[in-house]
PDB file of N, CA, C and O in Angstrom:
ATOM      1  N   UNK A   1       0.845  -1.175   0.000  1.00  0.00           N
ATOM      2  CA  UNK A   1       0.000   0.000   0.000  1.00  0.00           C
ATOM      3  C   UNK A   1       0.886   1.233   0.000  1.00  0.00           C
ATOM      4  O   UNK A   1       1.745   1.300   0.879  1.00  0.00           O
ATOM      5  N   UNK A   2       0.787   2.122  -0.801  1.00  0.00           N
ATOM      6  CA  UNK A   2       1.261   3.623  -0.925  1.00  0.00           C
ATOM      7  C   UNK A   2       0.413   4.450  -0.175  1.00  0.00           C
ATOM      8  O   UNK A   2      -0.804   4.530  -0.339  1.00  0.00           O
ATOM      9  N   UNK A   3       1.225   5.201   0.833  1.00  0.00           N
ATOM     10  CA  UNK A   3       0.555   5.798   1.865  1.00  0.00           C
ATOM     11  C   UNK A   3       0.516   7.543   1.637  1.00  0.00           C
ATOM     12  O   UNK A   3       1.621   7.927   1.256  1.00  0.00           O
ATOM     13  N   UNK A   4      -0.162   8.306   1.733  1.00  0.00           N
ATOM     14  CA  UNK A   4      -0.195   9.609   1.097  1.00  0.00           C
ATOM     15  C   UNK A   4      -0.718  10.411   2.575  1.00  0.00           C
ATOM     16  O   UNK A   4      -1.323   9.873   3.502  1.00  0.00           O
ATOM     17  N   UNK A   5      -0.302  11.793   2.483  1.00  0.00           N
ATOM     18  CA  UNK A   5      -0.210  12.417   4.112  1.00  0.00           C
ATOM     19  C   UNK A   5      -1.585  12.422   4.243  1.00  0.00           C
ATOM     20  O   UNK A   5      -1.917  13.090   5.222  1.00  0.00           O
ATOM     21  N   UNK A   6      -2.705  11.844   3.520  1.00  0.00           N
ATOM     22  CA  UNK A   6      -4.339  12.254   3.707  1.00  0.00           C
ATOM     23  C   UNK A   6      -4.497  11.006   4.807  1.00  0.00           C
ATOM     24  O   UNK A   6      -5.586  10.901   5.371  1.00  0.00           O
ATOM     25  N   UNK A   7      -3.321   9.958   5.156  1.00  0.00           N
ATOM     26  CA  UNK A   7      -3.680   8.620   5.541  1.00  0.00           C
ATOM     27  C   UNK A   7      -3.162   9.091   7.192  1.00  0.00           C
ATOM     28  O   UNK A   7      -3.680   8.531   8.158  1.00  0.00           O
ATOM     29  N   UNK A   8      -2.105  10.161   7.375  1.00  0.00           N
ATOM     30  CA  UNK A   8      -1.796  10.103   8.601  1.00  0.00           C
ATOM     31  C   UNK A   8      -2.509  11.345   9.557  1.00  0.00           C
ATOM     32  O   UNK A   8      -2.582  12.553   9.330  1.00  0.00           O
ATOM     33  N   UNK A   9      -2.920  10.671  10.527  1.00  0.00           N
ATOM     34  CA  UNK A   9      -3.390  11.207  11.680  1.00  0.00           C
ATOM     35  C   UNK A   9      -2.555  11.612  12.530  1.00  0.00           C
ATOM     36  O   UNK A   9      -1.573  10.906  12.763  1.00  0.00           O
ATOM     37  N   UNK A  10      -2.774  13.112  13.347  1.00  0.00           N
ATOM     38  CA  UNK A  10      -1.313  13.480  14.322  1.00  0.00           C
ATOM     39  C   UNK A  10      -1.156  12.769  15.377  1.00  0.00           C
ATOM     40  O   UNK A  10      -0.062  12.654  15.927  1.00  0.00           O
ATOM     41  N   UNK A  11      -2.215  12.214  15.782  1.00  0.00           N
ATOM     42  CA  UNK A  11      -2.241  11.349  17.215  1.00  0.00           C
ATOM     43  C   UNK A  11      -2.128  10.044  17.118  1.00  0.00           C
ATOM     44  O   UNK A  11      -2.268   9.341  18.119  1.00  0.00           O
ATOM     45  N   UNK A  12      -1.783   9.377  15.567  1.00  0.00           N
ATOM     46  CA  UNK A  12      -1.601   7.961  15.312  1.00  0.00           C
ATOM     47  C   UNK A  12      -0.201   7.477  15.329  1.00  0.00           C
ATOM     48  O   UNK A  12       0.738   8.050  15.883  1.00  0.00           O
ATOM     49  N   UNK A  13      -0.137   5.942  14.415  1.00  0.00           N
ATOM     50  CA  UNK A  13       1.066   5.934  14.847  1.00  0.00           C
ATOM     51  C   UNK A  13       1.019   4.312  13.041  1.00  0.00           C
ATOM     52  O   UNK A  13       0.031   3.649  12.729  1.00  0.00           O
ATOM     53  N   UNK A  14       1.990   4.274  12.571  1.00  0.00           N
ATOM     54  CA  UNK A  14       1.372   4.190  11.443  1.00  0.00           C
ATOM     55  C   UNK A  14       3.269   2.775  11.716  1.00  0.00           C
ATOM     56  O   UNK A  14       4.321   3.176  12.213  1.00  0.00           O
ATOM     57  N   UNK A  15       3.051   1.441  11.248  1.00  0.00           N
ATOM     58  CA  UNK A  15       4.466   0.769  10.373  1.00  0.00           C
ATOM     59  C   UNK A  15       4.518   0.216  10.088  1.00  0.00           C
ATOM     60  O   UNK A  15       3.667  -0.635  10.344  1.00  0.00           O
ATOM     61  N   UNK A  16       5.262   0.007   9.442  1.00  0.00           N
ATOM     62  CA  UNK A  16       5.951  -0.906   8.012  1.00  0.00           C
ATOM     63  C   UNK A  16       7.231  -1.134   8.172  1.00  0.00           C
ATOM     64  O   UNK A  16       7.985  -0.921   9.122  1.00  0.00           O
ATOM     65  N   UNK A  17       7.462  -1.802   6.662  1.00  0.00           N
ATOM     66  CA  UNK A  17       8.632  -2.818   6.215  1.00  0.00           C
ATOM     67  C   UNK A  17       8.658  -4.261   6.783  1.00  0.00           C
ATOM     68  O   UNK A  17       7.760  -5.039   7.106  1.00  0.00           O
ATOM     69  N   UNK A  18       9.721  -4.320   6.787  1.00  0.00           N
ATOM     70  CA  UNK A  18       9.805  -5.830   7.890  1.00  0.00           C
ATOM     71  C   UNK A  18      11.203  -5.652   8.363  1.00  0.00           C
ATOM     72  O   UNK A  18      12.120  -5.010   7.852  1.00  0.00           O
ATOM     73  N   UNK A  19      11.146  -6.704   9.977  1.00  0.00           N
ATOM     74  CA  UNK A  19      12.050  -6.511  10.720  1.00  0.00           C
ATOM     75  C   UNK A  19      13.227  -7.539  10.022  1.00  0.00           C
ATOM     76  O   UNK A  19      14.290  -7.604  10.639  1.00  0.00           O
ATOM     77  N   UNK A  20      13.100  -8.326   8.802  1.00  0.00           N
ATOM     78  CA  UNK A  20      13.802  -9.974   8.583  1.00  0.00           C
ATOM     79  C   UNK A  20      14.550  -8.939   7.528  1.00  0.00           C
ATOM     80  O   UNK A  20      15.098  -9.645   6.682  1.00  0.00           O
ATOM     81  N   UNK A  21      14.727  -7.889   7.321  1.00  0.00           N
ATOM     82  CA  UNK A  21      15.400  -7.013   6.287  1.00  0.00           C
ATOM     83  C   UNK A  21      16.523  -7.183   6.669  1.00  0.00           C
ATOM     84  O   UNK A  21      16.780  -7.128   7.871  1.00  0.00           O
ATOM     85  N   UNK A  22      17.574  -7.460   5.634  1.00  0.00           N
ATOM     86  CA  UNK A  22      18.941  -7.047   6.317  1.00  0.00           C
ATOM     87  C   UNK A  22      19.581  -6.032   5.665  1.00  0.00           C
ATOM     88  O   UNK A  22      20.237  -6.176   4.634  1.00  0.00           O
ATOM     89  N   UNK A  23      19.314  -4.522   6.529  1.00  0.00           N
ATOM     90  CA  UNK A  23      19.499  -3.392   6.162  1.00  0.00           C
ATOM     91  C   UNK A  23      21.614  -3.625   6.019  1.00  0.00           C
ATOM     92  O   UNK A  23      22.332  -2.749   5.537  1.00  0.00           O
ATOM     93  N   UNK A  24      21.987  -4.581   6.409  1.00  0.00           N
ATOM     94  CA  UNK A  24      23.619  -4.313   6.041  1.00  0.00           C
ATOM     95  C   UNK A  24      24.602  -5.234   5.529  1.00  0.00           C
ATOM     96  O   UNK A  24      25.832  -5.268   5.516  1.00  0.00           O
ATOM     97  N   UNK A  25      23.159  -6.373   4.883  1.00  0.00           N
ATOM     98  CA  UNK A  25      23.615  -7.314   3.968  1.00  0.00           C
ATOM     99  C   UNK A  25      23.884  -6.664   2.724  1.00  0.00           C
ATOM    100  O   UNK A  25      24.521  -7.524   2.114  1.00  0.00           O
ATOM    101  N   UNK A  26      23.801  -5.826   2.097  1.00  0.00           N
ATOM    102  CA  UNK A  26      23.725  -5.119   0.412  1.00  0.00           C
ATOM    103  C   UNK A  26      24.997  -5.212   0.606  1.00  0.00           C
ATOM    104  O   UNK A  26      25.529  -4.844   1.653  1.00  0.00           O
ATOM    105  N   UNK A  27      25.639  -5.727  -0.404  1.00  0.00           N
ATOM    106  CA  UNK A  27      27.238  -5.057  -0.839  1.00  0.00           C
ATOM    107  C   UNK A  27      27.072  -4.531  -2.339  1.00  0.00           C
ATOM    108  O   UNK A  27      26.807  -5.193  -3.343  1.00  0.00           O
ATOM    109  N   UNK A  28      27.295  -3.181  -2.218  1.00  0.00           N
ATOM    110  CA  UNK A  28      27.324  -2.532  -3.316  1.00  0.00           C
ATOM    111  C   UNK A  28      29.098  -1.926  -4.028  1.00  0.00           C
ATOM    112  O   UNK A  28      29.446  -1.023  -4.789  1.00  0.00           O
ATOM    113  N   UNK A  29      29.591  -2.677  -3.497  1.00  0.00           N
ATOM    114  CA  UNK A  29      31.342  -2.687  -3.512  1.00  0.00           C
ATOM    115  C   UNK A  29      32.031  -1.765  -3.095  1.00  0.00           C
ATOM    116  O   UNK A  29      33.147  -1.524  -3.555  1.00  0.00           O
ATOM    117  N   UNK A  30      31.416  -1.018  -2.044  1.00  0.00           N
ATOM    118  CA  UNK A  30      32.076   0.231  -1.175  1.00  0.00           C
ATOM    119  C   UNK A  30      32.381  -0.184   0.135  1.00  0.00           C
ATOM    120  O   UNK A  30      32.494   0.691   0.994  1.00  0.00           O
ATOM    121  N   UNK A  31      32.579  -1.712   0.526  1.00  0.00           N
ATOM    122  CA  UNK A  31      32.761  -1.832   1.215  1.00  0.00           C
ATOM    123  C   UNK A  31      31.847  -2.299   2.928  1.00  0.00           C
ATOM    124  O   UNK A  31      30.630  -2.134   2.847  1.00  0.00           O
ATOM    125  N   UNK A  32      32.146  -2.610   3.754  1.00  0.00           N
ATOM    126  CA  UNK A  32      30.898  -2.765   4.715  1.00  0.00           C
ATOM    127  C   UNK A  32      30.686  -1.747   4.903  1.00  0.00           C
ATOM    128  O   UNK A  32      31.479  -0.821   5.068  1.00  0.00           O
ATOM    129  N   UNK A  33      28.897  -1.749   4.915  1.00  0.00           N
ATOM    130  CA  UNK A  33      28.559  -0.821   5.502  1.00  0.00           C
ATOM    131  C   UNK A  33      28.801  -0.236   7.342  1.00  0.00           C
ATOM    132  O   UNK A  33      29.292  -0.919   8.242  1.00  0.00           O
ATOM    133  N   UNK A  34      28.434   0.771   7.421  1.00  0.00           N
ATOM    134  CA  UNK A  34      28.722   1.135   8.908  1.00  0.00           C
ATOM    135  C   UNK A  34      27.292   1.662   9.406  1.00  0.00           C
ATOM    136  O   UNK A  34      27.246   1.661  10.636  1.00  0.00           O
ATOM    137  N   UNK A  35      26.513   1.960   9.004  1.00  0.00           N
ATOM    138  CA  UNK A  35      25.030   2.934   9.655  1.00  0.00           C
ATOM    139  C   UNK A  35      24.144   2.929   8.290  1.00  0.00           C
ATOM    140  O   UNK A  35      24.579   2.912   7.139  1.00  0.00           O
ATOM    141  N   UNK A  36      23.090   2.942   8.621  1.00  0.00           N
ATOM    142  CA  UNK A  36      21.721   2.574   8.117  1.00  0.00           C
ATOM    143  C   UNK A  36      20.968   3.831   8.051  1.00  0.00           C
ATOM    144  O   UNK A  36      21.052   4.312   9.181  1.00  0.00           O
ATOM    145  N   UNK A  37      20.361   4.510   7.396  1.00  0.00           N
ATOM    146  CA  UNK A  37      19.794   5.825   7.395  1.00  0.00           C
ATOM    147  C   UNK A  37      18.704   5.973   6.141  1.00  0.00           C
ATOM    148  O   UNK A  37      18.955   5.845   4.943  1.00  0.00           O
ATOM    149  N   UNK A  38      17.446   6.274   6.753  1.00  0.00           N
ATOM    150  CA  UNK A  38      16.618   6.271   5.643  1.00  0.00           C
ATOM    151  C   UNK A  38      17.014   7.591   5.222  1.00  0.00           C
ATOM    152  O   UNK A  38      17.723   8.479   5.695  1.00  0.00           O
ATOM    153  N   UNK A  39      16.224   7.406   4.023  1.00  0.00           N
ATOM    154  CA  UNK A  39      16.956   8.669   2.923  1.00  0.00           C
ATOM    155  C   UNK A  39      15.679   9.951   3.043  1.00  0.00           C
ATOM    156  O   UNK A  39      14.679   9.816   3.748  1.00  0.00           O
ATOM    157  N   UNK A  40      15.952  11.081   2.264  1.00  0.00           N
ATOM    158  CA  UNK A  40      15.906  12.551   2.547  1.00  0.00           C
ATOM    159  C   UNK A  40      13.994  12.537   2.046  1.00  0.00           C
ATOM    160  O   UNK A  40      13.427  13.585   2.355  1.00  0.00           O
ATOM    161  N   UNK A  41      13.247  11.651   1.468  1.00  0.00           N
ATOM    162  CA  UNK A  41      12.018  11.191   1.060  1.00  0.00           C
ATOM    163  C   UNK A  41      11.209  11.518   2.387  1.00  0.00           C
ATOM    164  O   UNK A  41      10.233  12.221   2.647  1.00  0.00           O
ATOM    165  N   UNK A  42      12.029  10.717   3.085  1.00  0.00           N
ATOM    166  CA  UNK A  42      11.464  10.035   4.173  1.00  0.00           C
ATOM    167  C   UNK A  42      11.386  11.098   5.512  1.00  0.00           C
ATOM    168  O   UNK A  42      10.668  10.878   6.488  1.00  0.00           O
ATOM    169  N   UNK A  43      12.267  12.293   5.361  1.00  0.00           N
ATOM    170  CA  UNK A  43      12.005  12.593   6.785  1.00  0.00           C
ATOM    171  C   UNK A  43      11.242  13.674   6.907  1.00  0.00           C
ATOM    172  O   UNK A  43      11.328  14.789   6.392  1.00  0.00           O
ATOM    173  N   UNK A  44      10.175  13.014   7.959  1.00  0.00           N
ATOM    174  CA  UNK A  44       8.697  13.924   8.430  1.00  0.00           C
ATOM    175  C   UNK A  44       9.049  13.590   9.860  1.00  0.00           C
ATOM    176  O   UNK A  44       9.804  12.762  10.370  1.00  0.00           O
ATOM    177  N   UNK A  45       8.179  14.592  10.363  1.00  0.00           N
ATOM    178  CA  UNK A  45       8.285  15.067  12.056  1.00  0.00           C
ATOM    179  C   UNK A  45       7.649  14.014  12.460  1.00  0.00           C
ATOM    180  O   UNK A  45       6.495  13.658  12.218  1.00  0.00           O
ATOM    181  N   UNK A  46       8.625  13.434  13.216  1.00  0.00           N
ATOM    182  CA  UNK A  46       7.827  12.173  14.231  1.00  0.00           C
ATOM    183  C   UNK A  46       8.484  10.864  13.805  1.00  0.00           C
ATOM    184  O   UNK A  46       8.645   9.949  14.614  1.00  0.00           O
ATOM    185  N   UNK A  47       8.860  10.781  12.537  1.00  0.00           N
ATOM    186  CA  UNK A  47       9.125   9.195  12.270  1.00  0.00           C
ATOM    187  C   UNK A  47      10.643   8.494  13.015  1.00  0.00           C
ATOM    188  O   UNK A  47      11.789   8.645  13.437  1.00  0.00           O
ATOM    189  N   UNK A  48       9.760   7.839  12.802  1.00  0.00           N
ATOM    190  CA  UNK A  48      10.866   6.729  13.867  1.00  0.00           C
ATOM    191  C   UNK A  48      11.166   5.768  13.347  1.00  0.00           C
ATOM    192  O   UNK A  48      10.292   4.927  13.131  1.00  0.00           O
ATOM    193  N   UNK A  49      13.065   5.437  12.789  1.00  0.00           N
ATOM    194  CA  UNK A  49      13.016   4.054  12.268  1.00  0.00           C
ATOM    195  C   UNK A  49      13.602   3.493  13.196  1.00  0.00           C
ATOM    196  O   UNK A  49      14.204   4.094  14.085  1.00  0.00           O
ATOM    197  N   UNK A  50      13.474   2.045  13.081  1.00  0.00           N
ATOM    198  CA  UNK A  50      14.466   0.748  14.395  1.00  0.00           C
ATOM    199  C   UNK A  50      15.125  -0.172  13.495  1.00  0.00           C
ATOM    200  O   UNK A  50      14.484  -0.662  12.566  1.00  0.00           O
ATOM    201  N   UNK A  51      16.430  -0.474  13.692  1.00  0.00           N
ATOM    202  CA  UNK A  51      16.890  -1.063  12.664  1.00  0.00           C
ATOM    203  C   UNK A  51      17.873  -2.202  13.291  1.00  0.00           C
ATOM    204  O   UNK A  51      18.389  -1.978  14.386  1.00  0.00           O
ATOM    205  N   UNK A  52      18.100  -3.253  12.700  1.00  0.00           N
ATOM    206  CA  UNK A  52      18.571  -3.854  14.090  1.00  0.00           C
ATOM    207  C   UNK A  52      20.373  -3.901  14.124  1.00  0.00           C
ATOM    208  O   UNK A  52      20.738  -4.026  12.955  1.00  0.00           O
ATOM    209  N   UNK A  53      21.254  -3.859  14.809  1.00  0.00           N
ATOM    210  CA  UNK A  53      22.090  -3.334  14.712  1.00  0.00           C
ATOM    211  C   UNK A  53      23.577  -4.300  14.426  1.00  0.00           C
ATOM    212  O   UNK A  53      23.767  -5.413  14.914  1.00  0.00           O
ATOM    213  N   UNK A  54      24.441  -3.635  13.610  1.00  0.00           N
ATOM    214  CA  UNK A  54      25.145  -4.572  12.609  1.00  0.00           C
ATOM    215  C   UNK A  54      25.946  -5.410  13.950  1.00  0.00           C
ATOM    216  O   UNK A  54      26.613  -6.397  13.639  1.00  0.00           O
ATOM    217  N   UNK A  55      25.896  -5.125  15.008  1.00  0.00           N
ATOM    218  CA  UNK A  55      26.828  -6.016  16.122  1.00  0.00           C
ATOM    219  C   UNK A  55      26.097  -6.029  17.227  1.00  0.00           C
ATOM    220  O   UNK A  55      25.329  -5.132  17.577  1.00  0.00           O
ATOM    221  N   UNK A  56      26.361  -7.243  17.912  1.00  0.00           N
ATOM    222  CA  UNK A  56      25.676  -7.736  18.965  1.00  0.00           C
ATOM    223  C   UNK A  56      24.222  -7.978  18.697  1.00  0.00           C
ATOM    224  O   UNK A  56      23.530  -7.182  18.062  1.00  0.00           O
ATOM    225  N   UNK A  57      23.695  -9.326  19.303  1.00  0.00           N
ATOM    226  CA  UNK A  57      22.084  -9.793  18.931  1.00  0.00           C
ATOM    227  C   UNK A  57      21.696  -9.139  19.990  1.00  0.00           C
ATOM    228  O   UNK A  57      22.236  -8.855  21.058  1.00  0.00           O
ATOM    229  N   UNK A  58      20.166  -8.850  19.294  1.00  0.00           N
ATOM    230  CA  UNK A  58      18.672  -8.066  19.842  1.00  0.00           C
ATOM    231  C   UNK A  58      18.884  -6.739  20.661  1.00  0.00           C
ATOM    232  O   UNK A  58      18.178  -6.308  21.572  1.00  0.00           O
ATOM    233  N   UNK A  59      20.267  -6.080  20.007  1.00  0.00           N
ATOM    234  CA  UNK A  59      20.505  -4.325  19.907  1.00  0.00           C
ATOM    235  C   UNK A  59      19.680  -3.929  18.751  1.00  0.00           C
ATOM    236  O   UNK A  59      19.097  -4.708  17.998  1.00  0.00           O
ATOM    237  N   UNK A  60      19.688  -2.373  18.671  1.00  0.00           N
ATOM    238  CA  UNK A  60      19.020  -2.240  17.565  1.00  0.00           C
ATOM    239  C   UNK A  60      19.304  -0.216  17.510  1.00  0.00           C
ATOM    240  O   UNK A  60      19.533   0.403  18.549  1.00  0.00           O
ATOM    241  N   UNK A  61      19.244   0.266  16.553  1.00  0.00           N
ATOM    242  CA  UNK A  61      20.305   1.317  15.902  1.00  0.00           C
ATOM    243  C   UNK A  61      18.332   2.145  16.045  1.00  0.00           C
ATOM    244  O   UNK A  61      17.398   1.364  15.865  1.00  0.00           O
ATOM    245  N   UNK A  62      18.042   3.532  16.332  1.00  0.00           N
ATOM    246  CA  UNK A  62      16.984   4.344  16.483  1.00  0.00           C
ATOM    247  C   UNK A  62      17.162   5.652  15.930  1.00  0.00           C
ATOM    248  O   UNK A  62      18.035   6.413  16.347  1.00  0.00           O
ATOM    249  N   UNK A  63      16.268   5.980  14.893  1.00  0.00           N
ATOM    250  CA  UNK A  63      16.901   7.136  14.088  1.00  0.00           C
ATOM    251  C   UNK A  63      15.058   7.985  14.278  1.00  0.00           C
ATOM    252  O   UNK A  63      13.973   7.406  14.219  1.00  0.00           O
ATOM    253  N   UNK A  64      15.275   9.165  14.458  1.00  0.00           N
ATOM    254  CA  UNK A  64      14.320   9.888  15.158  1.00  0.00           C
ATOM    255  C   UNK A  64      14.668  10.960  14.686  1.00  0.00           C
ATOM    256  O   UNK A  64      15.730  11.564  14.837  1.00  0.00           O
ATOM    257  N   UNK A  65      13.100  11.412  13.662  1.00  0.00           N
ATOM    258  CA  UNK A  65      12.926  13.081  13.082  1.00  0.00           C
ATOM    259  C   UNK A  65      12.134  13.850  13.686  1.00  0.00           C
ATOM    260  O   UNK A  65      10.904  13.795  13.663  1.00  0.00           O
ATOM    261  N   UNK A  66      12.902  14.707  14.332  1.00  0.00           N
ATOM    262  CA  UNK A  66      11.879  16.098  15.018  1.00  0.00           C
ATOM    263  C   UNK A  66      12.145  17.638  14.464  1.00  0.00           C
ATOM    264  O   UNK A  66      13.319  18.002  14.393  1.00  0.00           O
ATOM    265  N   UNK A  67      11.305  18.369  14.150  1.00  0.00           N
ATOM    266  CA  UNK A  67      11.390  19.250  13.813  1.00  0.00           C
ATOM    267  C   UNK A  67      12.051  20.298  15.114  1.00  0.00           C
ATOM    268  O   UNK A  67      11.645  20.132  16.264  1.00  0.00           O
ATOM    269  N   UNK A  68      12.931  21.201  14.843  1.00  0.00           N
ATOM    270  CA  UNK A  68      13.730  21.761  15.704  1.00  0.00           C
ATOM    271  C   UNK A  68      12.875  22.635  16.870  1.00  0.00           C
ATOM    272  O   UNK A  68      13.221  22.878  18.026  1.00  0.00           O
ATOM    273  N   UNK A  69      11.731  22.992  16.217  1.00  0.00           N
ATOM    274  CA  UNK A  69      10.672  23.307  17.682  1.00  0.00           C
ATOM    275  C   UNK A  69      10.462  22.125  19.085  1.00  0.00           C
ATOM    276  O   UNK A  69      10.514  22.288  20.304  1.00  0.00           O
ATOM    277  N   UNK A  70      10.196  20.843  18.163  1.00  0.00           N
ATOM    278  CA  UNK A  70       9.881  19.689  18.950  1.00  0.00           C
ATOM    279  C   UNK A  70      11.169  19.131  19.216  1.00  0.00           C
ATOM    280  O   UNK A  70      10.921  17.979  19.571  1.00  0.00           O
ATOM    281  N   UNK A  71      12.372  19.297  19.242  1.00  0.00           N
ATOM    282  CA  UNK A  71      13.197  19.133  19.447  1.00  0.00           C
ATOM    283  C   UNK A  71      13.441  19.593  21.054  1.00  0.00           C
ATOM    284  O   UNK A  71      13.503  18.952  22.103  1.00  0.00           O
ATOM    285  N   UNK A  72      13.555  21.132  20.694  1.00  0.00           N
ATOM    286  CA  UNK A  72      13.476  21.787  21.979  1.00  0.00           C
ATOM    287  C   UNK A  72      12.751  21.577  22.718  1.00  0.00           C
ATOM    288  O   UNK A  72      13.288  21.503  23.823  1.00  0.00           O
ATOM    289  N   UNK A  73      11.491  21.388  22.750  1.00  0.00           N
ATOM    290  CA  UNK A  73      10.695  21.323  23.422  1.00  0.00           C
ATOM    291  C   UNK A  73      11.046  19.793  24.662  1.00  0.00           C
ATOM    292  O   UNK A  73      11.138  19.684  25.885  1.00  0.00           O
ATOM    293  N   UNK A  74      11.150  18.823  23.447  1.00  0.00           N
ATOM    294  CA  UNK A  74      11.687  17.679  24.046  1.00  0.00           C
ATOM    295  C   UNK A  74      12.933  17.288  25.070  1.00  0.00           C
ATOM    296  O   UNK A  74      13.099  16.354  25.855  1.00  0.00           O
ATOM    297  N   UNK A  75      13.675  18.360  24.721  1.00  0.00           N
ATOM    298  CA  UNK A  75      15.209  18.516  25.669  1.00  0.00           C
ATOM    299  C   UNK A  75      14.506  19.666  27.205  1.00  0.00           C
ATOM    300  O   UNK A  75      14.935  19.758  28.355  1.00  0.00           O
ATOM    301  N   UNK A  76      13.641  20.175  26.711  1.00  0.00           N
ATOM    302  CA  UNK A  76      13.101  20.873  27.779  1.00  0.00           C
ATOM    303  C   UNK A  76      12.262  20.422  28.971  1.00  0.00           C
ATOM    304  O   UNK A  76      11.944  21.085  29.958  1.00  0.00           O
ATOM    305  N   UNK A  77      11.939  19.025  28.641  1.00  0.00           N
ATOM    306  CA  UNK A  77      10.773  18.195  29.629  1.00  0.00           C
ATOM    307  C   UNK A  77      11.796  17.269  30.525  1.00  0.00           C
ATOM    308  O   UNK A  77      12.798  16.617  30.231  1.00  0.00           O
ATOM    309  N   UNK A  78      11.221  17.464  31.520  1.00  0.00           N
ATOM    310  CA  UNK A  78      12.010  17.721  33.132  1.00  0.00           C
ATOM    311  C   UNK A  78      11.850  15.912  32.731  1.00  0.00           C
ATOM    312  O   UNK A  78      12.898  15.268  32.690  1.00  0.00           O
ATOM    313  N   UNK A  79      10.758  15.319  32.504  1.00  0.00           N
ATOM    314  CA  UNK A  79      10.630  13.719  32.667  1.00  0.00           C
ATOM    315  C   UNK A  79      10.867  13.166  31.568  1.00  0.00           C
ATOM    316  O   UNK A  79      10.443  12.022  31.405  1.00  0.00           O
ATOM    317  N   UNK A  80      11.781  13.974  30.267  1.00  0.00           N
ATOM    318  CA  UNK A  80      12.325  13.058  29.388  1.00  0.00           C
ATOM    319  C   UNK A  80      13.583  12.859  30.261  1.00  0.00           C
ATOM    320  O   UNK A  80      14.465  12.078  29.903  1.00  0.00           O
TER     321      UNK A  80
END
Protein backbone atom coordinates (compact mmCIF):
# COMPACT_ATOMS: atom_id res chain seq x y z
CA UNK A 1 0.00 0.00 0.00
CA UNK A 2 1.26 3.62 -0.92
CA UNK A 3 0.56 5.80 1.87
CA UNK A 4 -0.20 9.61 1.10
CA UNK A 5 -0.21 12.42 4.11
CA UNK A 6 -4.34 12.25 3.71
CA UNK A 7 -3.68 8.62 5.54
CA UNK A 8 -1.80 10.10 8.60
CA UNK A 9 -3.39 11.21 11.68
CA UNK A 10 -1.31 13.48 14.32
CA UNK A 11 -2.24 11.35 17.22
CA UNK A 12 -1.60 7.96 15.31
CA UNK A 13 1.07 5.93 14.85
CA UNK A 14 1.37 4.19 11.44
CA UNK A 15 4.47 0.77 10.37
CA UNK A 16 5.95 -0.91 8.01
CA UNK A 17 8.63 -2.82 6.21
CA UNK A 18 9.80 -5.83 7.89
CA UNK A 19 12.05 -6.51 10.72
CA UNK A 20 13.80 -9.97 8.58
CA UNK A 21 15.40 -7.01 6.29
CA UNK A 22 18.94 -7.05 6.32
CA UNK A 23 19.50 -3.39 6.16
CA UNK A 24 23.62 -4.31 6.04
CA UNK A 25 23.62 -7.31 3.97
CA UNK A 26 23.73 -5.12 0.41
CA UNK A 27 27.24 -5.06 -0.84
CA UNK A 28 27.32 -2.53 -3.32
CA UNK A 29 31.34 -2.69 -3.51
CA UNK A 30 32.08 0.23 -1.17
CA UNK A 31 32.76 -1.83 1.21
CA UNK A 32 30.90 -2.77 4.72
CA UNK A 33 28.56 -0.82 5.50
CA UNK A 34 28.72 1.14 8.91
CA UNK A 35 25.03 2.93 9.65
CA UNK A 36 21.72 2.57 8.12
CA UNK A 37 19.79 5.82 7.40
CA UNK A 38 16.62 6.27 5.64
CA UNK A 39 16.96 8.67 2.92
CA UNK A 40 15.91 12.55 2.55
CA UNK A 41 12.02 11.19 1.06
CA UNK A 42 11.46 10.03 4.17
CA UNK A 43 12.01 12.59 6.79
CA UNK A 44 8.70 13.92 8.43
CA UNK A 45 8.28 15.07 12.06
CA UNK A 46 7.83 12.17 14.23
CA UNK A 47 9.12 9.19 12.27
CA UNK A 48 10.87 6.73 13.87
CA UNK A 49 13.02 4.05 12.27
CA UNK A 50 14.47 0.75 14.40
CA UNK A 51 16.89 -1.06 12.66
CA UNK A 52 18.57 -3.85 14.09
CA UNK A 53 22.09 -3.33 14.71
CA UNK A 54 25.14 -4.57 12.61
CA UNK A 55 26.83 -6.02 16.12
CA UNK A 56 25.68 -7.74 18.96
CA UNK A 57 22.08 -9.79 18.93
CA UNK A 58 18.67 -8.07 19.84
CA UNK A 59 20.50 -4.32 19.91
CA UNK A 60 19.02 -2.24 17.56
CA UNK A 61 20.30 1.32 15.90
CA UNK A 62 16.98 4.34 16.48
CA UNK A 63 16.90 7.14 14.09
CA UNK A 64 14.32 9.89 15.16
CA UNK A 65 12.93 13.08 13.08
CA UNK A 66 11.88 16.10 15.02
CA UNK A 67 11.39 19.25 13.81
CA UNK A 68 13.73 21.76 15.70
CA UNK A 69 10.67 23.31 17.68
CA UNK A 70 9.88 19.69 18.95
CA UNK A 71 13.20 19.13 19.45
CA UNK A 72 13.48 21.79 21.98
CA UNK A 73 10.70 21.32 23.42
CA UNK A 74 11.69 17.68 24.05
CA UNK A 75 15.21 18.52 25.67
CA UNK A 76 13.10 20.87 27.78
CA UNK A 77 10.77 18.19 29.63
CA UNK A 78 12.01 17.72 33.13
CA UNK A 79 10.63 13.72 32.67
CA UNK A 80 12.32 13.06 29.39
Amino acid sequence: MVYTLRYFDPSGMMMGSSPRFNVYGCDFGWGKAVVAWSGMAHKIDGKTSLYPRQEGEGSMDAEVVLTPKHKAALEHDDEF
